[in-house]
N, C-alpha and C positions, 0 to 999 in steps of 0.2 A: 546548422541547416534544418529547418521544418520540414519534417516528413510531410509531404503535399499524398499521400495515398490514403485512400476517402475509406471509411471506416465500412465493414462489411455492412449489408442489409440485415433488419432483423428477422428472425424468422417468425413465417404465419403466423401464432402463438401470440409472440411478442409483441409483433406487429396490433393484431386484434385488442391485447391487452392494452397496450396503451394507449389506442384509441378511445375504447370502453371509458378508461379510466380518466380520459379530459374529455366525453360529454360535456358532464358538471359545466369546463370551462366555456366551450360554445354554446350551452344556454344560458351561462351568464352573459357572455358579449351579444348574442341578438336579443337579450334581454335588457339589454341599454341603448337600443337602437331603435330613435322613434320612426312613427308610421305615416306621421301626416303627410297627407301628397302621395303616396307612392303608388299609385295607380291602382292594378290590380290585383298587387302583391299580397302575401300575407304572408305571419310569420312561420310557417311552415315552408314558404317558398324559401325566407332570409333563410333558414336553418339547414336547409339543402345545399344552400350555397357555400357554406361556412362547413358544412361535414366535408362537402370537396376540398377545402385549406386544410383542414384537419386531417385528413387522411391524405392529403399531399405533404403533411409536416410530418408526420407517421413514417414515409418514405423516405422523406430529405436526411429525416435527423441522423447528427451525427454526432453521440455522448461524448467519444472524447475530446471534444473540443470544448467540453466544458461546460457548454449552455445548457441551460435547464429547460424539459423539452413545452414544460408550460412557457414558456418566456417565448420559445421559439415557434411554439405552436398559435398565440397569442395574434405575431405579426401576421402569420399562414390565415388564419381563419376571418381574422380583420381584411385582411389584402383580399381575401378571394369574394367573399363580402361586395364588400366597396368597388372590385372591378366589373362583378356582375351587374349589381344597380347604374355602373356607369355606362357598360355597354347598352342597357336598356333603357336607358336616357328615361328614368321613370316620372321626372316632374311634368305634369300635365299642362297643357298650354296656358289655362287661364291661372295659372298659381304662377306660372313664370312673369305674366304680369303684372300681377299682384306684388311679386316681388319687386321688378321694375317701376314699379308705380309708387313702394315706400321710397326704396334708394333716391328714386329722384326729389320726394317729399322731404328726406331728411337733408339732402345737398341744397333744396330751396330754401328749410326752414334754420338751418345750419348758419348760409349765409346772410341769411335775411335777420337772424338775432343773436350771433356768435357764437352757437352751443347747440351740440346735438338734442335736438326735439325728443319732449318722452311721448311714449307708444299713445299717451292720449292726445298728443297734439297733433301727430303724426293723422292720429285718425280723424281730427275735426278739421285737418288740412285739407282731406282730402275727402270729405264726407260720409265717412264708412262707419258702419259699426266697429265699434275696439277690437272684435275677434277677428274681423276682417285682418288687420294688422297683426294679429297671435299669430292668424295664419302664415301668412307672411314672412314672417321674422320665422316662423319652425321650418317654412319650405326653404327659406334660404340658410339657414343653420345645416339643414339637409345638402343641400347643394353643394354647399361649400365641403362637407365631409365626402362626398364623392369627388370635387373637384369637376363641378360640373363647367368651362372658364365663361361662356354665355351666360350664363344664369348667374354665377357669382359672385355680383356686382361688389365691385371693391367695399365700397364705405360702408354698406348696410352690412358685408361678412365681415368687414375689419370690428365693425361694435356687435359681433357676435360670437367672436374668439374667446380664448381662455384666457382672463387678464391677468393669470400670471405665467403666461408662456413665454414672458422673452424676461421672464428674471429667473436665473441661474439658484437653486434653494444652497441656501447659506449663506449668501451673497449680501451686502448691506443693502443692497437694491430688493432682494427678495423680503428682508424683514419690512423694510419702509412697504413695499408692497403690500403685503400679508395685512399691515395694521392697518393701511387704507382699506384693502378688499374685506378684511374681518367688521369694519365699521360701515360698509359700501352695504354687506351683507343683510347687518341689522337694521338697517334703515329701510328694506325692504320691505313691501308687504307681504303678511302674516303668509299668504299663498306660496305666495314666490321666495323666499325664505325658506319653508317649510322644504320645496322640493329642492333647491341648492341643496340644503342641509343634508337631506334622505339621499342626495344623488351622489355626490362627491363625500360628503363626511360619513354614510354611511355606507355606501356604495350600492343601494337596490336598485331592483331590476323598476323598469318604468312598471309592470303591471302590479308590483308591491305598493310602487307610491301612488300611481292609481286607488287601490282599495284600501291606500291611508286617508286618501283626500276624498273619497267617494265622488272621482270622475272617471274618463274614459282615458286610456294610455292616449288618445291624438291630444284630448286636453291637455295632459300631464306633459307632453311633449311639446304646445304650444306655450304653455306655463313655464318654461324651462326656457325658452328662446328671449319670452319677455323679460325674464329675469337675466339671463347673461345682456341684453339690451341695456338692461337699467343700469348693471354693473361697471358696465364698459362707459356707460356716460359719464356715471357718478365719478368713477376712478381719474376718466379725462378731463373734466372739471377743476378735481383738487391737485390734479398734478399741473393744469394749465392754469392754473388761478396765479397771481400774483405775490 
């Protein structure tokens, strides 16, 4: 039988220390959370929000069960994150339609030539400039990460997910994936390559890859959304090809 009796609190001390001691970890996570769109936020407001997960993981944790309190502290600081921005519905109206206005461009240009439209044609469908579309694609990458369900138009979030989230790693599905998406990667341009690479292969914060590419983090965060865009095409193309 599992002993169900919840492990003592720690004391003041303890408490304090270990909070001290995953800082580090919460500024790394609002430190990979882009800005584009979020109203009037800044990241000092994100950072407030994420020390209330953190020092509610502080409270919760309970060592003997094993988990390690980064690990547990990780989901605390994400979750309280992400429920704040959702209470305050922070996408601005006209980026909501913006957003609405790719999704429907990629479902017309989709059906209209068999294959999801790239961010340039997306833009001369609909007469924008191309950033207009960066924009776009990063407020709805945003969205989708809070779980906004208005805003989060299926198709335009379905080709801005992580294309290899629904392959299980070491899986023969995840290797065939891997060499698709490691070839999807290279064929990227120099830009969009570069931040993929600095994001996931090296794991920095957007304002490092920011002052690798000498732009602004909403850049580096709209540069991020086109390239998981291109990823997700390129991937559905070779997997739907014949």
């Amino acid at each position: 039988m599992v002993d169900a009796t919840p492990c003592a609190p720690l004391d003041a001390d303890a408490r304090e220390a270990l909070i001290l001691e995953h800082v580090p970890l919460l500024r790394h996570i609002v430190g990979r959370i882009g800005f584009e769109g979020r109203g009037g936020l800044d990241r000092d407001d994100i950072y407030g929000f994420g020390m209330l997960g953190l020092i509610a993981a502080a409270d919760a944790w309970d060592p003997s069960r094993g988990l390690k309190f980064s690990t547990f502290a990780y989901t605390k600081i994400r979750g309280a994150i992400l429920d704040e921005l959702r209470r305050l519905d922070f996408l601005p109206r006209g980026r909501r339609e913006r957003v609405r206005g790719v999704d429907q461009a990629i479902r017309e240009l989709e059906q209209q030539n068999g294959s999801p439209p790239s961010p340039e044609e997306i833009a001369e469908h609909l007469g924008v400039d191309p950033r207009e579309v960066d924009e776009a694609l990063a407020s709805a990458r945003q969205a989708a990460e809070v779980s906004i369900d208005d805003e989060a138009t299926s198709r335009v979030v379905g080709m801005l997910s992580d294309p290899t989230s629904q392959s299980p790693v070491g899986s023969a599905e995840w290797e065939e994936t891997r060499e698709l998406l490691t070839e999807a990667i290279q064929s990227l341009p120099e830009q969009e390559q570069t931040v993929i690479t600095l994001y996931y292969g090296e794991e920095l914060l957007l304002k490092e890859i920011s002052d690798v590419l000498g732009v602004s983090e909403s850049r580096v965060s709209q540069i991020h959304g086109r390239a998981l865009y291109r990823l997700n095409r390129s991937l559905g193309e070779v997997i739907d090809s014949p």
